[in-house]
MIDOSE-1310 file (N, C-alpha, C; in nm, 2 decimals, decimal comma, always signed):
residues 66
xxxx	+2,00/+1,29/+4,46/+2,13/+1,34/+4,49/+2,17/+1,30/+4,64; +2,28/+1,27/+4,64/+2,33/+1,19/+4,83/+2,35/+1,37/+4,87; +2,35/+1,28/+5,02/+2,36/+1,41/+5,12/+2,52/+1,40/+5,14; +2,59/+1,54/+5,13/+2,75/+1,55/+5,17/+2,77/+1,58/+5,33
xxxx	+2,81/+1,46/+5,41/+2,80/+1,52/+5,53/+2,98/+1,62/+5,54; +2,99/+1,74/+5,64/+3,08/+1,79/+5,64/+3,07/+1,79/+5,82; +3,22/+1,82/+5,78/+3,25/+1,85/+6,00/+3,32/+1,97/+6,00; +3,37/+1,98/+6,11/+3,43/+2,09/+6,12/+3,55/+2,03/+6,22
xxxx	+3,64/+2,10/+6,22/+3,77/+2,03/+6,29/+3,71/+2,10/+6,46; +3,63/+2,22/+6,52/+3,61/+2,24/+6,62/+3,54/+2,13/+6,66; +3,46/+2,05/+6,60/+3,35/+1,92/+6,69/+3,48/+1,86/+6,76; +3,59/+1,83/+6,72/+3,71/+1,73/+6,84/+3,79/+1,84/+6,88
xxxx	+3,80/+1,72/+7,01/+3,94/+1,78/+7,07/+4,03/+1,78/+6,99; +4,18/+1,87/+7,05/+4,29/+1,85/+6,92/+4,34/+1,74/+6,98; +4,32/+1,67/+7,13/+4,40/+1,57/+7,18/+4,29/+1,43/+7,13; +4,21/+1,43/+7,07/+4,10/+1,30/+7,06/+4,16/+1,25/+6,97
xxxx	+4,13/+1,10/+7,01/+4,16/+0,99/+6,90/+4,03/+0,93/+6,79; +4,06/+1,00/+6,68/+3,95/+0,96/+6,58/+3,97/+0,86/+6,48; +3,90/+0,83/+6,40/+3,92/+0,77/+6,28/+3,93/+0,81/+6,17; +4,01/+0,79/+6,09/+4,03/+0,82/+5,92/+4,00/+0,69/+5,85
xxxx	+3,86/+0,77/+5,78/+3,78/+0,63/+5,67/+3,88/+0,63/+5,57; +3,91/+0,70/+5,50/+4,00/+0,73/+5,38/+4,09/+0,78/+5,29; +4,19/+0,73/+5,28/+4,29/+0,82/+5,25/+4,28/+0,97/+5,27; +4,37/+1,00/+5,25/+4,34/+1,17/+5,30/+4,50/+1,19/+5,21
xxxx	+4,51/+1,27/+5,09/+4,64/+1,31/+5,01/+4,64/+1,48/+5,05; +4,75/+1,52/+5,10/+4,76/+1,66/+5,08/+4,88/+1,68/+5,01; +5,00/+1,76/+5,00/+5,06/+1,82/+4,90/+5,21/+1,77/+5,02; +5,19/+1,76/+5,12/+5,30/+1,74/+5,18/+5,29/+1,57/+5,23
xxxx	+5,17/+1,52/+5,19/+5,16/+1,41/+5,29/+5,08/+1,32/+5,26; +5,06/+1,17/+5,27/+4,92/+1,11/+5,29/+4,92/+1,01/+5,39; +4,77/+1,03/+5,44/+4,71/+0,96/+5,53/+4,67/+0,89/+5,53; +4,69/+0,73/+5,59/+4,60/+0,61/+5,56/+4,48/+0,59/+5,65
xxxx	+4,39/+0,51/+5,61/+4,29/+0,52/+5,69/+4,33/+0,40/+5,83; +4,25/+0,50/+5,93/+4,31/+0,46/+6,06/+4,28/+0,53/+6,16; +4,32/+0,54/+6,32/+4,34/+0,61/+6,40/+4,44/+0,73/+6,42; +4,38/+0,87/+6,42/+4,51/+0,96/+6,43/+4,47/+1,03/+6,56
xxxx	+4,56/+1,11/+6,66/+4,50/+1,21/+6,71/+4,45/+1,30/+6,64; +4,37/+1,40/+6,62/+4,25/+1,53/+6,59/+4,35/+1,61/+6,57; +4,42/+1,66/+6,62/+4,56/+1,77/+6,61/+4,63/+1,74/+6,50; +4,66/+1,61/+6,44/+4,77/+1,53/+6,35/+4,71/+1,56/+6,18
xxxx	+4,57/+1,57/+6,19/+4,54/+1,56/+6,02/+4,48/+1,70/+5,99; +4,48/+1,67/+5,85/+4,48/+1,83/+5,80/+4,35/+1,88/+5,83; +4,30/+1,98/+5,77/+4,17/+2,08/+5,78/+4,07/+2,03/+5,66; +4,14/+1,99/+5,57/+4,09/+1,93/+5,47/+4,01/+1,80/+5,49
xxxx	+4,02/+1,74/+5,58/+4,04/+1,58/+5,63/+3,89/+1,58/+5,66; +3,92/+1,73/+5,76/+3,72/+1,68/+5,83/+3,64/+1,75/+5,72; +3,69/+1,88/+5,64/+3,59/+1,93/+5,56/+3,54/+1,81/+5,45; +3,60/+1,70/+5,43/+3,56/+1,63/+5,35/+3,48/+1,54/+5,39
xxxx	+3,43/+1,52/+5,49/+3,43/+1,43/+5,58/+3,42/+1,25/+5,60; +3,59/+1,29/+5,64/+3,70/+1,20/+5,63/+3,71/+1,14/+5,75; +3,68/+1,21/+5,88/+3,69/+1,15/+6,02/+3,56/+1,12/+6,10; +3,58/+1,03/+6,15/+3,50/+0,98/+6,24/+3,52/+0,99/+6,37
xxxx	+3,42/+1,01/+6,49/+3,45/+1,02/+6,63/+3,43/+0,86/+6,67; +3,53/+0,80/+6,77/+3,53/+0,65/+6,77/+3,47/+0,64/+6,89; +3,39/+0,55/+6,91/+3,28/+0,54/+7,03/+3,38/+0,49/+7,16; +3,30/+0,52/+7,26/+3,38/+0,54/+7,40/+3,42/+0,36/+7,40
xxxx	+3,52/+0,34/+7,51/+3,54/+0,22/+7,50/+3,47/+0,19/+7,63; +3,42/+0,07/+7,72/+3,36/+0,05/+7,83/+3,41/-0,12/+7,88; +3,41/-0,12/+7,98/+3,41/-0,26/+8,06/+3,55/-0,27/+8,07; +3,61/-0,38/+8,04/+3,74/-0,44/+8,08/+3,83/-0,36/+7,98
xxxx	+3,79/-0,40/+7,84/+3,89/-0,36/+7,75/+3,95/-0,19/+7,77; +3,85/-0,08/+7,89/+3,89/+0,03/+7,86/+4,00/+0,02/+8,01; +4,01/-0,08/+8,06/+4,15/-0,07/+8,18/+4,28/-0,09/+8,09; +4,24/-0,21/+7,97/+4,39/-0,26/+7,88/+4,43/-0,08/+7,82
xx	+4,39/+0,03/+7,75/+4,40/+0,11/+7,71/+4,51/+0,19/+7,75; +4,52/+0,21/+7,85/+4,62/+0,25/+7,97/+4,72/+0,16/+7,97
């Protein structure tokens, strides 16, 4: 039997930029997979675990970011 990993929406900030592996359908809305701020997706999103934390950026590319 696979292991179900779960998150909790407290592990992010509400202002952090995460990832969504996969769709995410709620009743008002859907989500493609992608970049959202942490604040932006449902509750449902991380209990499934749907997001990812995206690794820091470093060297040149993190001055283009700004």
């Amino acid at each position: 039997m696979a292991l179900e990993r779960r998150l909790s929406r407290t592990m992010f900030l509400e202002t952090e930029i995460v990832a969504l592996r996969q769709v995410c359908m709620t009743p008002s809305r859907l989500f493609e997979p992608g970049k959202y701020i942490a604040g932006e997706l449902p509750d449902v999103a991380f209990e499934m675990g749907l997001v990812e934390k995206l690794l820091p950026v470093r060297g040149k590319s993190e001055e283009l970011a700004d």
